[in-house]
C-alpha positions in Angstrom: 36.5 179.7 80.7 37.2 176.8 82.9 39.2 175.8 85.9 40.2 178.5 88.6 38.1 181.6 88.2 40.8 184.1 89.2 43.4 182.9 86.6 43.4 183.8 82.9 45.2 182.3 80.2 47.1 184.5 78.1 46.4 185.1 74.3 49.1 184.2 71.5 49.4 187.2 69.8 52.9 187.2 69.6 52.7 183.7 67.9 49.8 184.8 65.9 51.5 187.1 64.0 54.5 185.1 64.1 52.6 182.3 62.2 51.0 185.1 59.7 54.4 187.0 58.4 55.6 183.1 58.0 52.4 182.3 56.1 52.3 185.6 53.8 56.2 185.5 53.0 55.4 181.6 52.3 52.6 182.8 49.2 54.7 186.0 48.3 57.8 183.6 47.3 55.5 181.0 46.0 53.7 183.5 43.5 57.0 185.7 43.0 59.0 182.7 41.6 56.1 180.7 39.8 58.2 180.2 36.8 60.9 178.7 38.4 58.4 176.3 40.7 56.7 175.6 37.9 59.7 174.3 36.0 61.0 172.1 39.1 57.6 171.1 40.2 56.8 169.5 36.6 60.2 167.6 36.0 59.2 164.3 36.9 60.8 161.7 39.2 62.3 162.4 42.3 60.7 166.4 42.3 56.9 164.9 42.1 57.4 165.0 45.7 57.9 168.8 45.6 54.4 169.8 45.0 53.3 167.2 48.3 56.0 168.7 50.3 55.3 172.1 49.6 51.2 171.5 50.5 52.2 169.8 53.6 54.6 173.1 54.4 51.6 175.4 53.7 49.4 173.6 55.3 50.8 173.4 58.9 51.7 177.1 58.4 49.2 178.5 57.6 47.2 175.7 60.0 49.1 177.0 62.7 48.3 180.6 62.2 45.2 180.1 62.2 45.2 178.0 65.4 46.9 181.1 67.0 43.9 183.4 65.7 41.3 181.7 67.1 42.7 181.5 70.1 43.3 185.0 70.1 39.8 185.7 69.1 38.8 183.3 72.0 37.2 180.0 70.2 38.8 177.2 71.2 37.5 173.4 71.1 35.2 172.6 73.4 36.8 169.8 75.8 35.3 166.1 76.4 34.2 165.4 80.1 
């Protein structure tokens, strides 16, 4: 820990599992409805960006949550001088 001694930063948790439930609800609808994603996803055109917007969605989710884990867990980047 750095900076003042005597103060403590407090751990995410709420956010944690915040980012989690968004990240497992996000793969439960994904593999729930894969007929349906798969039908949309593969259409051509304008919905080849579907596929690229739904990686970029799941990866800042699921990014995010774990950022908020390893912060709870107490890793964090080590910080340049």
């Amino acid at each position: 820990m750095t900076g003042n001694p005597g103060i403590r930063k407090k751990k995410p948790y709420l956010k944690a599992v915040f980012w989690g439930i968004l990240s497992i609800s996000g793969y439960i609808a994904l593999f729930s409805n894969q007929e349906i994603i798969t039908s949309n996803f593969t259409r051509g055109g304008l919905y080849a960006a579907l596929p690229i917007a739904a990686a970029f969605i799941f990866s800042f989710v699921h990014g995010s949550f774990a950022n908020y884990v390893l912060s709870v867990f107490g890793i964090e980047a080590k910080k340049k001088k």
